[in-house]
C-alpha positions as CSV (number, residue, x, y, z in Angstrom):
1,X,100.4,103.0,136.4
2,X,101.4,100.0,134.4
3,X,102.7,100.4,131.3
4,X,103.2,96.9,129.7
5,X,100.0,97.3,128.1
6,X,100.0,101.1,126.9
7,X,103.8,100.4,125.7
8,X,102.3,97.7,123.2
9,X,99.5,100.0,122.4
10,X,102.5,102.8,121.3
11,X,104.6,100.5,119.3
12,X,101.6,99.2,117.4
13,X,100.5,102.9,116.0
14,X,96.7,102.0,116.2
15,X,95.8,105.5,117.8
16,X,97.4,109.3,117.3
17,X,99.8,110.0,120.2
18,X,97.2,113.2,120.7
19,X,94.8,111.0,120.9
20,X,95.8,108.7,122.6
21,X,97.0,111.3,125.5
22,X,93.3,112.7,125.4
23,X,91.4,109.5,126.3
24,X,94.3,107.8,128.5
25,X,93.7,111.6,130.5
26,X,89.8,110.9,130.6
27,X,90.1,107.1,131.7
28,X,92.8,108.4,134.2
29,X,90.1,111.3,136.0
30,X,87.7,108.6,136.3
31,X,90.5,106.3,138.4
32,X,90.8,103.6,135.5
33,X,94.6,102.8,136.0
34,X,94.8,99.1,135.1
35,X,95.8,97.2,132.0
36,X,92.7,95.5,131.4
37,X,90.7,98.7,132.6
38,X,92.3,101.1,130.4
39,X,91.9,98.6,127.3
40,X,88.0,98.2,128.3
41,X,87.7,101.8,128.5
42,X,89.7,102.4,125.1
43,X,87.2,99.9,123.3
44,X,84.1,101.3,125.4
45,X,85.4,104.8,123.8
46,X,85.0,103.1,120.5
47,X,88.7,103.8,119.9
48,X,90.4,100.1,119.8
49,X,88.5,96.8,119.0
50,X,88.2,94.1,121.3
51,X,90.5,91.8,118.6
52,X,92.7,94.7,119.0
53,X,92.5,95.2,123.0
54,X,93.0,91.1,123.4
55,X,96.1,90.9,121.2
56,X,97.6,94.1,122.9
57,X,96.9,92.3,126.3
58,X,98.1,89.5,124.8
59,X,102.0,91.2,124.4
60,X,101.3,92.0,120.5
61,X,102.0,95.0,119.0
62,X,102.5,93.7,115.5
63,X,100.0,92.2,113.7
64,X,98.0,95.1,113.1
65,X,98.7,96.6,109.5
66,X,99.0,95.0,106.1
67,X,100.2,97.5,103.6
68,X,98.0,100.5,104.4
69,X,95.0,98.8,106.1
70,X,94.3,98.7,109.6
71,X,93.2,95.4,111.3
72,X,89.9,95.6,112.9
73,X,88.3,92.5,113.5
74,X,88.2,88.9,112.3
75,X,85.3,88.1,109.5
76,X,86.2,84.7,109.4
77,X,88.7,81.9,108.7
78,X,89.2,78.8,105.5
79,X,91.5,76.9,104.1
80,X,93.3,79.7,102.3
81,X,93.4,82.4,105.7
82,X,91.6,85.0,107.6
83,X,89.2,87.0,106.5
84,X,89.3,90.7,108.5
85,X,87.2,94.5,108.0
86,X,90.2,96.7,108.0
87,X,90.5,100.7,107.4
88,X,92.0,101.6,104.6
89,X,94.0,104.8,106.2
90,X,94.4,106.5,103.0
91,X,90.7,107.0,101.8
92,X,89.1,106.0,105.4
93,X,86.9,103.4,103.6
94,X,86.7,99.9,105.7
95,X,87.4,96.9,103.5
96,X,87.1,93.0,104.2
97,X,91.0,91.7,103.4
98,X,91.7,88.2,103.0
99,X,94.9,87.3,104.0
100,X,96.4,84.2,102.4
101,X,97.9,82.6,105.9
102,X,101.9,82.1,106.5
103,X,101.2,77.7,106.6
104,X,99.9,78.5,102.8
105,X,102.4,81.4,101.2
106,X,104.2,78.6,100.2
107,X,102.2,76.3,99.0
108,X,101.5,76.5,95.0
109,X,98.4,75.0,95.2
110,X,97.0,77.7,97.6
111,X,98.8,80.4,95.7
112,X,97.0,79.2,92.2
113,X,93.9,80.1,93.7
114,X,94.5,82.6,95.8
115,X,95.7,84.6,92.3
116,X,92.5,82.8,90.5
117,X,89.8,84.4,92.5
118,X,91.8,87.6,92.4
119,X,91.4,87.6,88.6
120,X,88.1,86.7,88.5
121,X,86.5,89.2,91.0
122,X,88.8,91.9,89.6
123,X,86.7,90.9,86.1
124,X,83.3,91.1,87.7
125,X,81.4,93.6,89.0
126,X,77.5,93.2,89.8
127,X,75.5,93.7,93.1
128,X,75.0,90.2,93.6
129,X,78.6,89.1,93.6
130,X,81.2,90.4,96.4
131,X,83.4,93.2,94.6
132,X,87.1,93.0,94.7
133,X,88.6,96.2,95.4
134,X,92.7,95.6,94.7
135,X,95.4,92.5,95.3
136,X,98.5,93.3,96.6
137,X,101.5,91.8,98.5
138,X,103.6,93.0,100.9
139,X,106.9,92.4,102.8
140,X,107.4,91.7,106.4
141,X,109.5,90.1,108.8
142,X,108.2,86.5,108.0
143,X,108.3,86.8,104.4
144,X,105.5,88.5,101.6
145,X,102.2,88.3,102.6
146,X,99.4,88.0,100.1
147,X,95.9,89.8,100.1
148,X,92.8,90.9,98.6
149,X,91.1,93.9,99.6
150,X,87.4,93.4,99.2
151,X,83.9,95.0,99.7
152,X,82.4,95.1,102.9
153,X,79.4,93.1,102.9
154,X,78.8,92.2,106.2
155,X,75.7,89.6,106.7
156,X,75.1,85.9,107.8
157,X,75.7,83.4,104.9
158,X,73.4,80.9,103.6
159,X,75.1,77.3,105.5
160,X,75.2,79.5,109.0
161,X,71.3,80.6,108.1
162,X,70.3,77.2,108.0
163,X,72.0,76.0,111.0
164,X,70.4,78.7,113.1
165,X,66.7,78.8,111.9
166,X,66.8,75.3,109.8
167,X,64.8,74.9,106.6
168,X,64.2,78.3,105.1
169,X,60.4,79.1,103.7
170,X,59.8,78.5,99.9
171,X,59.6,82.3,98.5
172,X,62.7,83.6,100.7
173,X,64.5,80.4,99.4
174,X,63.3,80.9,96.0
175,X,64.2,84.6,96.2
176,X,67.5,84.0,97.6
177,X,68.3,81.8,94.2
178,X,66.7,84.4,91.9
179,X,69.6,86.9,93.5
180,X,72.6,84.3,93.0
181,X,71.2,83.2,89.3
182,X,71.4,87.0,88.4
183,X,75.2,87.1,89.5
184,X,75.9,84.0,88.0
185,X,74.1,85.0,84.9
186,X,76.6,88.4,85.0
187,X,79.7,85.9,86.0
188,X,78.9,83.4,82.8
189,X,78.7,86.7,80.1
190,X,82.1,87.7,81.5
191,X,83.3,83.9,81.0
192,X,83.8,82.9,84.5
193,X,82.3,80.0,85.4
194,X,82.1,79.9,89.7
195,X,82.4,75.9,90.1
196,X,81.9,76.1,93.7
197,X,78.5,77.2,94.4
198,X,77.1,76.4,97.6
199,X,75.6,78.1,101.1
200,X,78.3,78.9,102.0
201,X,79.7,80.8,99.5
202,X,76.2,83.0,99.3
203,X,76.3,85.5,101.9
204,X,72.9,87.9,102.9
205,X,72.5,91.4,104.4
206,X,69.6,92.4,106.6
207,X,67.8,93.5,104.0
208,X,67.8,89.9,102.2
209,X,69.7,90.5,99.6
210,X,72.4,87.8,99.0
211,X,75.9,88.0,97.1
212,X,78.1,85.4,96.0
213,X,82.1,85.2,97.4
214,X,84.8,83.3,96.8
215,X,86.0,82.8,93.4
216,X,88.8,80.9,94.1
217,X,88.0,77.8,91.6
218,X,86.6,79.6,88.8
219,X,87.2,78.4,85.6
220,X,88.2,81.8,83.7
221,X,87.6,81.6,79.8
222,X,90.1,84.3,77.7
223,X,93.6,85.2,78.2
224,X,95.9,83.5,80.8
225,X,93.5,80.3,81.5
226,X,94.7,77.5,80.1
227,X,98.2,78.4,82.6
228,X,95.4,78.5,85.1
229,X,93.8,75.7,84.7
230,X,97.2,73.4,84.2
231,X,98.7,75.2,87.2
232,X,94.9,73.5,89.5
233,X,95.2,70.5,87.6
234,X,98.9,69.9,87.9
235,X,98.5,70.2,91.4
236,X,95.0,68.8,92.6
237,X,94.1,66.7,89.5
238,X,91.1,67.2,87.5
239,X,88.4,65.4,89.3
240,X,89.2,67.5,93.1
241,X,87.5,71.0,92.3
242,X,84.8,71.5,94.2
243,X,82.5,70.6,97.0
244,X,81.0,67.1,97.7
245,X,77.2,66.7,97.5
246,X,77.1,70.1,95.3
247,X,79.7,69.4,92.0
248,X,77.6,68.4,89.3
249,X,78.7,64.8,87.3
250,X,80.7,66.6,84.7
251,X,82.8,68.3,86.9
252,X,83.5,65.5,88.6
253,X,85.0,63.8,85.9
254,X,86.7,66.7,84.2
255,X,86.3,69.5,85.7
256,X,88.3,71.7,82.9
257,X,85.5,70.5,80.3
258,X,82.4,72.1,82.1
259,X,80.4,75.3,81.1
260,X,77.9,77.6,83.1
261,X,75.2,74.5,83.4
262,X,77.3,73.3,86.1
263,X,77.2,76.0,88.5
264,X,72.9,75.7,87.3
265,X,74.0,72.4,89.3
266,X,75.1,73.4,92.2
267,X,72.5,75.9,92.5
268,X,70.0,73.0,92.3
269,X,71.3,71.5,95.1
270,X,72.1,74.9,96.9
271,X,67.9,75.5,96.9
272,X,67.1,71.7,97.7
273,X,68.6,72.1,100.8
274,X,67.9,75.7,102.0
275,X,64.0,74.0,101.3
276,X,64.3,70.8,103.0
277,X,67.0,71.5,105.8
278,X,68.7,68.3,104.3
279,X,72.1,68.3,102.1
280,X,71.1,66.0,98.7
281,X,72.3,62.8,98.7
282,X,73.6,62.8,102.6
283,X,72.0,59.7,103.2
284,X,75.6,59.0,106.2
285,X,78.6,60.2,107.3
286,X,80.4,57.3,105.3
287,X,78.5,58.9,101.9
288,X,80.4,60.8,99.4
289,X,78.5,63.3,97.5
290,X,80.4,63.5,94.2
291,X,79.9,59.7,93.4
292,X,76.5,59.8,95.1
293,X,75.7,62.5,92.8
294,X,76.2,60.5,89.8
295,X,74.9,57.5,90.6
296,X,72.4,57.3,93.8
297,X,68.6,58.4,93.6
298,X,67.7,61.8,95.3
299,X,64.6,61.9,97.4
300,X,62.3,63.8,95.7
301,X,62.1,67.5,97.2
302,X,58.4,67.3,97.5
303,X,58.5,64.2,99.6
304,X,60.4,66.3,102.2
305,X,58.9,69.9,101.9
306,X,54.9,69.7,103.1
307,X,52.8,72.0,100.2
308,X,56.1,73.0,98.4
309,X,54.5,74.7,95.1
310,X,54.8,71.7,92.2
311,X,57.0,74.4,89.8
312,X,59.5,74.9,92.1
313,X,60.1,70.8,92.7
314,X,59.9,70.5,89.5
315,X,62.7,73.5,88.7
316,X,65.1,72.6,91.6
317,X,65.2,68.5,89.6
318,X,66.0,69.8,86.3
319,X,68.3,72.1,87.8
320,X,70.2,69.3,89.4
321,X,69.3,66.5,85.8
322,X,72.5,64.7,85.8
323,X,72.6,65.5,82.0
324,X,73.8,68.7,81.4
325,X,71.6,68.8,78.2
326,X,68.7,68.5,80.3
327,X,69.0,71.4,82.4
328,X,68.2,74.7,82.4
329,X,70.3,76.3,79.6
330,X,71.4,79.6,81.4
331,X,70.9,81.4,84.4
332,X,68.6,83.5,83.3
333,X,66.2,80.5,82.5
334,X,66.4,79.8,86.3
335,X,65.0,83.4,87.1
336,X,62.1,83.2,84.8
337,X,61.4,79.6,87.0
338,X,61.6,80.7,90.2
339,X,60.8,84.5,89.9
340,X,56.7,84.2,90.5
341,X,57.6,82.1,94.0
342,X,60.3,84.8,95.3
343,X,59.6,87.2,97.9
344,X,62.2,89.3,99.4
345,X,62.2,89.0,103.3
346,X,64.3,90.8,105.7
347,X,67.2,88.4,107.6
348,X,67.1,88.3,111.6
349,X,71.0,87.7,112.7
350,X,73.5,88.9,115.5
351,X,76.2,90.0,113.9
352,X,78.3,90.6,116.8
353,X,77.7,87.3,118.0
354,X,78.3,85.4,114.4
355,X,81.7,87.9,114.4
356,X,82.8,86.1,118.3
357,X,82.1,82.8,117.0
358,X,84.3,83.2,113.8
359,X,87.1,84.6,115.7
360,X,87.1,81.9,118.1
361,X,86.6,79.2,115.0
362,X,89.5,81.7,113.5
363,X,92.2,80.7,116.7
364,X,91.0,77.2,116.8
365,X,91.9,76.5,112.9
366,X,95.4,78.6,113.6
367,X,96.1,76.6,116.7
368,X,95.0,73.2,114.9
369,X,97.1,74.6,112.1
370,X,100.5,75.3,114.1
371,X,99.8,71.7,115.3
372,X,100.3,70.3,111.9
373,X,103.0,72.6,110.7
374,X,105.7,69.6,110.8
375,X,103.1,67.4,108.1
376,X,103.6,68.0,104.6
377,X,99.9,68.5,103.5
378,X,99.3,66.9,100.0
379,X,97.5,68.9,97.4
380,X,94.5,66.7,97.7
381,X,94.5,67.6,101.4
382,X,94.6,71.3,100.8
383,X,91.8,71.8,98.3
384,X,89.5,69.8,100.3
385,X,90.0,72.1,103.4
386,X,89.7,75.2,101.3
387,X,86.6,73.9,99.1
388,X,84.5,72.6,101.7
389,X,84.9,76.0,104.4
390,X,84.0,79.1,103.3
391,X,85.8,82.6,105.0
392,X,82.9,82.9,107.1
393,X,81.6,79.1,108.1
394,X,80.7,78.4,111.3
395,X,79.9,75.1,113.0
396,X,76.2,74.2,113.6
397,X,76.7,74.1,117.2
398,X,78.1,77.1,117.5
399,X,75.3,79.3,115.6
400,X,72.7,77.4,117.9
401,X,74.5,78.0,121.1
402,X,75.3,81.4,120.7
403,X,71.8,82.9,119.7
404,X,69.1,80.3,120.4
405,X,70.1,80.3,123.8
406,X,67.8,82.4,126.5
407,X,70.0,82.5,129.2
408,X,73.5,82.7,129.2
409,X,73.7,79.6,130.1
410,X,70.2,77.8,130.3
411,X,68.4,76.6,132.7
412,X,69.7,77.0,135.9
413,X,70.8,72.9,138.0
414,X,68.9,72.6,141.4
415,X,71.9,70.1,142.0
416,X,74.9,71.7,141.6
417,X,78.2,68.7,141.0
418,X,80.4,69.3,143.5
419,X,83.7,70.4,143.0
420,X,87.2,70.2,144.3
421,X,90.2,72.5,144.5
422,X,93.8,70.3,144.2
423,X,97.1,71.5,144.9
424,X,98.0,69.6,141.6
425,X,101.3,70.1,140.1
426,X,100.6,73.3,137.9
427,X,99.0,74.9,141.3
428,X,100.6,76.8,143.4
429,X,99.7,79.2,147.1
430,X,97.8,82.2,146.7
431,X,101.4,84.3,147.8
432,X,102.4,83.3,144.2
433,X,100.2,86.1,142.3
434,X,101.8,88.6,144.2
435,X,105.1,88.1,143.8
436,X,107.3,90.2,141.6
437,X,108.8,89.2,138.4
438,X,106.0,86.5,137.7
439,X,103.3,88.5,135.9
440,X,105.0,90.8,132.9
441,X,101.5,92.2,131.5
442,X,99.1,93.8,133.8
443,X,101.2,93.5,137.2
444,X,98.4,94.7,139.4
445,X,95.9,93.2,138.4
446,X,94.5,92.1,141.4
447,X,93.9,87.9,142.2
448,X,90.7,86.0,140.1
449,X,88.6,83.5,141.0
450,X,85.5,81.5,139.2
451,X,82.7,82.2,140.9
452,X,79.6,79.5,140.6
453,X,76.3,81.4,139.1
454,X,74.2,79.4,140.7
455,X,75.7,79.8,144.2
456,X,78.8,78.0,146.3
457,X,82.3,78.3,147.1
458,X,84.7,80.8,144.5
459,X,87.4,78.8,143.1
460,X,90.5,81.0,143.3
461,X,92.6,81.1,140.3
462,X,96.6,80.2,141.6
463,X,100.2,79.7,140.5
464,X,100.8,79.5,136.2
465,X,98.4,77.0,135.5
466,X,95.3,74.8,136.7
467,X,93.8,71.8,134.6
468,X,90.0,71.4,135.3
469,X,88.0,67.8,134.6
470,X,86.7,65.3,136.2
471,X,90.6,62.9,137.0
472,X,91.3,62.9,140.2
473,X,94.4,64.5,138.8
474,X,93.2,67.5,137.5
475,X,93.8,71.2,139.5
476,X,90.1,71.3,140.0
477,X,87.9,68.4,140.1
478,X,84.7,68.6,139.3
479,X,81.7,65.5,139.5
480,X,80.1,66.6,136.7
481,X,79.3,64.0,134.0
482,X,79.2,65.8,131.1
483,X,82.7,67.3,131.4
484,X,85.3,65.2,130.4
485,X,88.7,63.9,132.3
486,X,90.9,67.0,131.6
487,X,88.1,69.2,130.3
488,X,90.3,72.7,129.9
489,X,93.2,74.5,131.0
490,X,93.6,77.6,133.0
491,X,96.6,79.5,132.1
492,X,98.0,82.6,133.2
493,X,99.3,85.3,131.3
494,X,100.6,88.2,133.6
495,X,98.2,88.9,135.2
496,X,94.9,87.4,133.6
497,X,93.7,84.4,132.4
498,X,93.7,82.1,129.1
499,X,91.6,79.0,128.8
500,X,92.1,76.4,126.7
501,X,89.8,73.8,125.6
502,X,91.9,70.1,125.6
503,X,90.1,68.7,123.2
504,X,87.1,68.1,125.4
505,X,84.0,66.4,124.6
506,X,81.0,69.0,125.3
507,X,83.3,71.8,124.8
508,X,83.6,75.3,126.6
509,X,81.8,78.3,126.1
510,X,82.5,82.0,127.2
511,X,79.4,84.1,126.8
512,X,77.2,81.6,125.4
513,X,79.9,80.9,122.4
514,X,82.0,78.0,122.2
515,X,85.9,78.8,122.6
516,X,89.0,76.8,122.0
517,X,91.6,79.4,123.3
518,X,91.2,82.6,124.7
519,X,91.7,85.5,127.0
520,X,89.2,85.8,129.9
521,X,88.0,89.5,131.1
522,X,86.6,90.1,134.7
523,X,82.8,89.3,134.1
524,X,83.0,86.6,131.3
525,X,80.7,83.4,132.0
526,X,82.1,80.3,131.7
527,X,80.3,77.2,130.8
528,X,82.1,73.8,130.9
529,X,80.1,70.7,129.2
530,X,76.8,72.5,129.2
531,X,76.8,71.9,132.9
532,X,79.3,73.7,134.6
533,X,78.5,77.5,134.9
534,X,80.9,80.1,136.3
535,X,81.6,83.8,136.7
536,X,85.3,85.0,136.3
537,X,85.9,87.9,138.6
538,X,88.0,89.8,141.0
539,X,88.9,87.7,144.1
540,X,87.9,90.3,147.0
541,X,90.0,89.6,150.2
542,X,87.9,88.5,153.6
543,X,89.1,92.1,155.3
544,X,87.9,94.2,152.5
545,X,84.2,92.4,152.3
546,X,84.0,92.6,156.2
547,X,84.6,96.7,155.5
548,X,82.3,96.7,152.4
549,X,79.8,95.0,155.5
550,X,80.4,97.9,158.1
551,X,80.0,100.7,156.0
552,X,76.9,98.9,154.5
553,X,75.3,98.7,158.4
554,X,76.9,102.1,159.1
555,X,74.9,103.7,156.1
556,X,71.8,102.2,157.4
557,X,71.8,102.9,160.7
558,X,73.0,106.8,159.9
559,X,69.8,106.3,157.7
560,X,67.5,105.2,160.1
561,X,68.8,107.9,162.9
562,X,68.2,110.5,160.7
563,X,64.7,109.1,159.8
564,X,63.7,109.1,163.8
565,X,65.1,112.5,164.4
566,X,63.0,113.8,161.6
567,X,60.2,112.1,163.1
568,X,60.7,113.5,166.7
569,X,60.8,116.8,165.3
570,X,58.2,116.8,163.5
C-alpha cells in the first residue's frame, strides 16, 4: 500500500491514530488501496475535507492548525488573507478564522487594520453584525501569524447575490437594508462608525437575514482612537478609506471628520444598486466613483426600476444627498422609511459551489500574490485591494458559471475542433509513468488520460508536463477558437495531475467552476474556453478492455444458454 499519502495524513494530526486505524481497516476490506482512493474514501466518511485531502495529496502536512483550531475549508480570500471555518478542538465549536496572510504580517498598514476591526467587533454585539469571538497570534516556523476567530455565518453576500440573480425585488431589497440599518444603528450607539458599507461587506443566510462583516476601517470613537486613526492616516492618507462609487463626499475629503450619516451614505448607494442591478455613478470603466460622487448627476432610481414604490426612490436619494445635513439623521430614521416596503424572503444559493469558487479565487490571489512578492506594494496599493474585496467576493463570472449552468458544460458541439497530440518538449513516452523514482506521491496510481464528453480519441496524459492551446507548439493542439495560444498547463505531481490556467483568455473550468491552479481527481470535467470539454480518468490499457469485452460476451451467452435450457425443459 502506498504510504506517501497516509504518512502526510499522520504527521498532520487531523484524525486520532484509533481512528484513523478504524476507517483506513474499512476502506482496506472494501480493496481501496490507493492514495487518491483512500483520501476520497476518508472525505466520503466525512472524516477529512476535500481542502484537507487536496493539500495532503498535495505533500502538505502542515498548514492545518492555528493555535487550537483546526482548518477545514476556505470561506474566502481579500486583501488582508484567507478567510476559513475551523474547529475549535477545545469546546468543538466551528468558527470562521481570518488569517492576516504571510505577504501582509509585515506590512503596518495591514496590521492597523487587521487590529481595528478586531477592536471594533470585539465592542459589538447584535444579530445583524458578524460576532467576533477572540484575536490571537501565534508563532510558527515563518514567523507570528495573526487571526480572528469569528462566528460562523455561512450565507451568500449581497455583491455575489446580485451577480447570480441580478437586480433584487423591491421588498427583499428594502428588507435586506432594514436588517443592516438596525446593525448600524447598534454599531453608531457603541461609537463605531463602519465607513465601508457596501454588498459585499453584507452577507445573508437562507433564511434572509443579512449581517454586516468586516470592520476593518471603522472609525472607533473613545479610548485608543485617535492612535488609530493617525496610525490609517499616516499610512494611506486621509482621503483612501473606503470604496469607490460607495464613500460618501465627506469621507472623501476627510475621512477622520465623518459621523454615522456617512455610512446612511453608503447604504444609499448599497440599496440603489441591489434595485437597479447598476453600481451609482458607473457610467465606464475609466469613471471613478469617489469624485463622481461628488460631482456627477445620478440617474434617478425610478428611471431604472419599472413601478418602484415613489417612497423608496425618494428614501434611497436622500440617503445618498451629498449634504450630510440633508440626510437621514440616524439609522433608525432609515427603518421607519423603508420598513412598510420590507418583506423577508428566503435566499436560494449553493453553498458548496459558492465555497469551490472562493477556494479557487483563494489560490489564484495567493499565486498572483507569490508573483508580486519581489514589488514593494505602496500603502495606497494595499488599501485599495483590501477595501474594494471583501473575504468572501467572488467574480461575476464565476457565480454565473458555476450555478446558472444546466449541464456541466452546456450544450453539447455537433462539431467537435479537432485536436492534436505533440511530442513537445515537456512530453515524454508513455514508459515514463511507470518508471521508478519519478512519481513520489501516489506511486501506483495507474496512467490518466482526458477523455472528450462528447466522443473521440482519449488524450493520454505523459512525461512531467503538457502545455494545451491552439500554437503549433503546444503539447496538445487543439483548433478551437475560443481557447487561446497556450491556453493551460498540465503538470504532474506524483502521480496525478495539476492544471494551470496561463493566463488564458476564456479561462478553465473544472466542474462547471472556473480554476486557476489545481489538483485534478479521476472524474473531474474539464472545460477549456467554454468549448473544449473533457473527462479526466483512468487510462485502461487495450488488453484489459478486450478482457472487460470477453467476459461481457461470455456473461451473455451463459445468459442466453441458460434461458434456452429453461425453455427446453419446460
Amino acid at each position: 500500500m502506498p504510504d506517501a499519502f497516509l504518512t502526510q495524513l499522520e504527521k498532520s494530526r487531523l484524525l486520532p491514530a484509533p481512528q484513523l486505524s478504524g476507517a483506513l481497516a474499512e476502506l482496506k476490506a472494501q480493496g481501496v488501496t490507493r492514495d487518491l482512493e483512500i483520501a476520497r474514501g476518508l472525505v466520503g466518511k466525512g472524516l477529512l475535507t476535500r481542502f484537507q485531502a487536496n493539500r495532503l495529496l498535495q505533500g502538505h502536512s502542515r498548514g492545518f492548525w492555528i493555535d487550537g483550531y483546526k482548518l477545514q475549508d476556505v470561506l474566502g480570500s481579500g486583501g488582508m488573507g484567507v478567510v476559513y471555518s475551523a474547529l475549535e478542538e477545545r469546546t468543538g465549536e466551528t468558527v470562521a478564522l481570518k488569517v492576516l496572510s504571510d505577504r501582509h504580517k509585515n506590512d503596518a498598514g495591514l496590521r492597523a487594520r487587521f487590529e481595528l476591526e478586531a477592536r471594533a467587533g470585539l465592542r459589538l454585539r447584535h444579530p445583524h453584525i458578524v460576532r467576533t469571538l477572540a484575536r490571537g497570534a501565534v508563532e510558527d516556523v515563518y514567523g507570528q501569524l495573526h487571526y480572528l476567530a469569528m462566528e460562523l455565518w455561512e450565507g451568500i453576500n449581497l455583491q455575489e447575490l446580485l451577480d447570480l440573480r441580478g437586480a433584487i425585488p423591491c421588498p427583499q431589497a428594502c428588507d435586506f437594508l432594514c436588517q443592516v440599518a438596525e446593525g448600524l444603528a447598534h454599531a453608531h450607539s457603541a461609537g463605531v462608525v463602519h465607513r465601508d458599507i457596501k454588498p459585499t461587506n453584507l452577507i445573508a443566510g437562507r433564511d434572509g437575514t443579512v449581517k454586516i462583516l468586516d470592520f476593518g476601517l471603522a472609525l472607533i470613537q473613545g479610548e485608543g482612537a485617535e492612535a488609530d486613526e493617525f496610525s490609517l492616516s499616516m499610512i494611506f492618507g486621509h482621503q483612501t478609506l473606503g470604496t469607490d462609487f460607495y464613500v460618501s463626499p465627506e469621507q472623501a475629503i476627510d475621512s477622520r471628520a465623518v459621523d454615522g450619516r456617512a455610512d446612511i451614505y453608503s447604504l444609499g448607494c448599497t440599496l440603489y444598486e441591489l434595485l437597479s442591478g447598476r453600481m451609482p455613478f458607473a457610467t465606464s470603466k475609466e469613471s471613478r466613483g469617489i469624485s463622481a460622487g461628488r460631482t456627477a448627476d445620478l440617474v434617478p432610481l425610478e428611471a431604472l426600476v419599472p413601478d418602484l414604490p415613489e417612497g423608496v426612490a425618494a428614501a434611497v436619494h436622500r440617503m445618498m444627498h451629498r449634504d450630510a445635513a440633508a440626510r437621514f439623521q440616524s439609522a433608525g430614521d432609515v427603518i421607519l422609511a423603508l420598513k412598510k416596503y420590507a418583506r423577508r424572503e428566503p435566499v436560494e444559493f449553493d453553498l458548496a459551489r459558492l465555497k469551490a469558487v472562493r477556494e479557487s479565487e483563494s489560490r489564484r490571489r495567493n499565486g498572483s500574490r507569490r508573483r508580486r512578492a519581489s514589488q514593494p506594494a505602496s500603502g495606497a496599493e494595499s488599501v485599495a485591494d483590501s477595501s474594494n474585496r471583501s473575504t468572501s467576493s467572488v467574480p461575476m463570472a464565476g457565480i454565473e458559471t458555476a450555478i446558472s449552468d444546466q449541464e456541466p458544460f452546456g450544450p453539447r458541439k455537433r462539431n467537435r475542433p479537432s485536436t492534436v497530440i505533440r511530442p513537445g518538449p515537456s512530453a515524454a513516452s508513455p514508459s515514463m509513468a511507470a518508471e521508478p523514482g519519478l512519481q513520489t506521491l501516489g506511486s501506483t496510481c495507474p496512467p490518466m488520460a482526458l477523455f472528450p464528453i462528447d466522443g473521440g480519441t482519449a488524450i493520454p496524459l505523459v512525461g512531467e508536463q503538457m502545455v494545451v492551446g491552439r500554437d503549433a507548439r503546444c503539447d496538445i493542439v487543439v483548433a478551437a477558437p475560443r481557447v487561446s495560444g497556450r491556453h493551460c498547463e498540465l503538470r504532474r505531481e506524483g502521480g496525478w495531475w495539476r492544471i494551470v490556467d496561463l493566463g488564458s483568455k476564456n479561462g478553465v473550468q473544472i466542474n462547471g467552476i472556473p480554476v486557476s491552479d489545481q489538483l485534478l481527481w479521476p472524474g473531474d470535467r474539464v472545460t477549456l474556453g467554454h468549448e473544449l470539454h473533457y473527462r479526466i480518468d483512468v487510462q485502461e490499457k487495450p488488453g484489459r478492455k478486450r478482457r472487460r469485452a470477453m467476459w461481457g460476451l461470455l456473461v451473455a451467452a451463459t445468459v442466453v444458454l441458460s434461458a434456452l435450457l429453461w425453455w427446453i425443459v419446460s
